[in-house]
N, C-alpha and C positions, 0 to 999 in steps of 0.2 A: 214715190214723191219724197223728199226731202223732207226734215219735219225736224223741230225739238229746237236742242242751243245748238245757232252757226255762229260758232266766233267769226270775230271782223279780225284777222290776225295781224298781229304788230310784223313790220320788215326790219329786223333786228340788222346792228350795223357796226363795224368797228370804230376806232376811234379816228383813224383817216378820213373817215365817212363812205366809204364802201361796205356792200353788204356782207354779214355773217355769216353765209348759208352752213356753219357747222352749229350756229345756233339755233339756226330756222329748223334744220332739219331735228332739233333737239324739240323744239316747241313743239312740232307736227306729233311727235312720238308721246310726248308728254300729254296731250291735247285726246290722243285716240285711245289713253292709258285711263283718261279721265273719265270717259264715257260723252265728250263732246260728239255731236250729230252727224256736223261738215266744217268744212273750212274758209272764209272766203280768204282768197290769197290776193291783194294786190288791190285792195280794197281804197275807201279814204285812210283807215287808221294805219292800213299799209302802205302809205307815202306814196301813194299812187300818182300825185301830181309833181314829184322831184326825183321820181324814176327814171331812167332812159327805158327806150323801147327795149333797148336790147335787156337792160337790167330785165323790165318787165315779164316780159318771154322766158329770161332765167329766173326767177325767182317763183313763177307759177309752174315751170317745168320740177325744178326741184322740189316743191311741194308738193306735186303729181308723184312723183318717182318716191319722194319718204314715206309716201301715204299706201302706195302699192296695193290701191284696192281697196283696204282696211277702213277707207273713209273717202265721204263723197268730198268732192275739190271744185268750188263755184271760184272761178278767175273773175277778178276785177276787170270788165274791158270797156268801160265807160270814157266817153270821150265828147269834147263838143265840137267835133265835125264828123258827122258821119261813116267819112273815108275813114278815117283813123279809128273811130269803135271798130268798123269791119275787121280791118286787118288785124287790132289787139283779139277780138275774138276768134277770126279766122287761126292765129297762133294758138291759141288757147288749145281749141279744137285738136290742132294739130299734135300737140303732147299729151291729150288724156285726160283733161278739163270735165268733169259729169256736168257742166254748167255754168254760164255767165252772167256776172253780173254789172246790169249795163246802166247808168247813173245819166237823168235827165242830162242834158246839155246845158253846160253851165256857162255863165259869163254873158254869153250871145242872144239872152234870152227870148227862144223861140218863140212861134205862138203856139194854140192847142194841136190847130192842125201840124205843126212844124216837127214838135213831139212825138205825134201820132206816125209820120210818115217818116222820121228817125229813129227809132224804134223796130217799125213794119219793117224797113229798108234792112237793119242789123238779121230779123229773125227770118226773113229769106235771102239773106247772102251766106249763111252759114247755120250747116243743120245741128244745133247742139241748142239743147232748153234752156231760152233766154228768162231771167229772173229779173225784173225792170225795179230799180230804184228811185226815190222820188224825198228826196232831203233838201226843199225848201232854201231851209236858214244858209245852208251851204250853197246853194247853186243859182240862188236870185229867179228862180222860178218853178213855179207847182203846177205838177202835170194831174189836173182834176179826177177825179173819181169816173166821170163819162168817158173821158179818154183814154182811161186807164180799161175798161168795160168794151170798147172798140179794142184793142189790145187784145183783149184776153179771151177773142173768137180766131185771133191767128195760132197756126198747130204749135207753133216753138216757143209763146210765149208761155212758161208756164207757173209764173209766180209775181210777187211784188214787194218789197222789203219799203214800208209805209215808217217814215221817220220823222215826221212832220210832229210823234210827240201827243197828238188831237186822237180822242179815244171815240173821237164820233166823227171822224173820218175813218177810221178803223173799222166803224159799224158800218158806213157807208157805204166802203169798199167790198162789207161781205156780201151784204145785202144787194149790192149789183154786181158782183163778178165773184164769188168765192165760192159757187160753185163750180166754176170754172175753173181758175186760178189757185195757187195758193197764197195766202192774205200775210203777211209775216211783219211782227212788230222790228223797227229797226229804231226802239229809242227804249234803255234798259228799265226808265224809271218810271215809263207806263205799261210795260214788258206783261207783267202779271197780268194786269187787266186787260191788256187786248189778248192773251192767252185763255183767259174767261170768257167773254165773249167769242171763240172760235180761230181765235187765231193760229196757226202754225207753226209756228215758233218764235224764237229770237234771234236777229244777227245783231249781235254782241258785243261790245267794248269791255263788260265790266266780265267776260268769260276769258278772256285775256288770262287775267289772277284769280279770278274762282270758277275752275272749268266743271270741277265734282261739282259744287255749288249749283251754279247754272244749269249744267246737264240734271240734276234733278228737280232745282225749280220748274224747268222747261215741262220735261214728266210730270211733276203731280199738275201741274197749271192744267196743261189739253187734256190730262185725263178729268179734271174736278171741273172741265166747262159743260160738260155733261152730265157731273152730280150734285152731290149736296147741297146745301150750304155751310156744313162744316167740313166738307172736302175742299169748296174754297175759301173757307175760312184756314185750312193747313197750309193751303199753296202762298197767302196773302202774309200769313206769319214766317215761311219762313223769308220771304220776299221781305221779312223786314229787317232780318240779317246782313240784307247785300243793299240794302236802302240808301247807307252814306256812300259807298262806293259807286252806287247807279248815279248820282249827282254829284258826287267830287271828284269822279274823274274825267269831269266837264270845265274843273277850276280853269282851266284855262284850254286852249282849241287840241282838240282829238286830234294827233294823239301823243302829245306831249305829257298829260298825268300819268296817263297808262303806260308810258314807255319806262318814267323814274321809277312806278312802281315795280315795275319787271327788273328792272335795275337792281331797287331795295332788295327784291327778293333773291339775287343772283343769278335771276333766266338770260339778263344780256347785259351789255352796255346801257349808257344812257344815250348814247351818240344818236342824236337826229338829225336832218337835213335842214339848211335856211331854206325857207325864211323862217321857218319855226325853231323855235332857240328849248333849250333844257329847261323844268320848270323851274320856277322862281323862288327862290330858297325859304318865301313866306306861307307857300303852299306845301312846304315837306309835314309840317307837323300834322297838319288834314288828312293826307292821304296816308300818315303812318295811322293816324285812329281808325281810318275806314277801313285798314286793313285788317286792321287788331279789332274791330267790331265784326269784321266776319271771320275772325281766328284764318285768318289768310297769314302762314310764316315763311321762311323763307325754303327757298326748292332745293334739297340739301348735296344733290348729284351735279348742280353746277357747276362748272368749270370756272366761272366768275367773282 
């Protein structure tokens, strides 16, 4: 089972606006050097919605191929029509993917059944361990805890990345499907806490720039949801190291903070895709303190 920090990985990009794959495959290396868990590759914060398909397929094969085993690889294949998840997963599948990740249906907003039978439809058209995501704020609708519990008695679903942020839909989630399932926080600034409570892991935005960081808060968190209370009382402290960056690299929509930051630090470019623009030069001096509050410097083997 998958478990610990999965970063949501950035789709680094030149300044044309075509992808980097000399830096992607730089990240992938840097990421498994750190002690990160898994990868999702083609995520939201991987510009998953101004990708082409074809981009799409390349940019998770290469990630497949840098990774060479050495780390699990959950492909973004989340789509709001059905057909089209199939196929992005069906591809996935096809290069070496340990797993996808497939993101309610957005825009169209289904209903519970709609969800449910979106879903079922993806995890018997294609045999590889679907991991169901459920981000709300993003997608203009939430697939409930009950349906998410129908879900998680089919053999390929085998997790849920819960980004809604609510640490008591978290408990909800374990409490009807985590023994089944695995439960995983996908929001970094209640991260800690739903790791104390049982959770799984974290898929990540702010492991992007602190992957040492993250890979060990991930560790002491699931090991101290079974001890002390001054085992989580260490997990909670150091969680308060990476505290301004779990929420200001929200200053504006994922994943436009976390790409300048990678920037600052010389991982890539800043070059993003519209409709999302570069961040706003009122936001630099925020995210340079968040980084200097979790002693995050710059990545000194960069090319940039």
């Amino acid at each position: 089972m998958i478990s610990g920090s999965i970063v949501a990985l950035v789709t680094p990009m030149l300044n044309d606006g075509s992808v980097d794959y000399a830096a992607l495959q730089h990240l992938v290396d840097w990421h498994i050097n750190a002690g990160t868990n898994a990868i999702v590759a083609v995520g939201t914060t991987g510009e998953s919605a101004t990708l082409s398909v074809e981009e799409h397929h390349t940019v998770i094969k290469s990630v497949v191929d840098q990774a060479a085993g050495r780390i699990s690889i959950i492909a973004g294949t989340g789509a709001n029509s059905t057909s089209e998840a199939i196929e992005l997963t069906r591809a996935a599948h096809r290069v070496g993917a340990d797993a996808c990740l497939t993101v309610t249906p957005y825009y169209n907003k289904p209903t519970q059944e709609g969800l449910y039978l979106h879903h079922k439809a993806i995890a018997e058209a294609v045999d590889i361990p679907n991991i169901l995501y459920n981000v709300p704020g993003r997608t203009a609708v939430d697939m409930l805890p009950s349906t998410t519990a129908r879900l998680a008695e089919l053999p390929n679903i085998v997790g849920i990345k819960d980004a809604t942020g609510d640490l008591s839909r978290g408990a909800e989630l374990l409490a009807v499907c985590g023994d089944k399932i695995a439960i995983y926080s996908g929001d970094d600034a209640t991260a800690v806490e739903f790791m104390l409570m049982g959770g799984m892991g974290n898929v990540s935005v702010t492991a992007n720039v602190a992957p040492l960081e993250m890979a060990q808060l991930c560790r002491l968190a699931m090991a101290a949801s079974t001890g002390s209370e001054q085992d989580k009382q260490h997990a909670r402290d150091l969680n308060e190291t990476l505290a301004l960056l779990n929420n200001d690299l929200f200053v504006e929509a994922n994943p436009i903070p976390v790409k300048w930051a990678l920037a600052k630090m010389g991982l890539v470019t800043e070059a993003i895709r519209l409709p999302l623009t570069v961040l706003d030069s009122q936001y630099h001096a925020k995210i340079e303190t968040a980084l200097a509050a979790a002693n995050i410097t710059s990545e000194p083997t960069s090319a940039y």
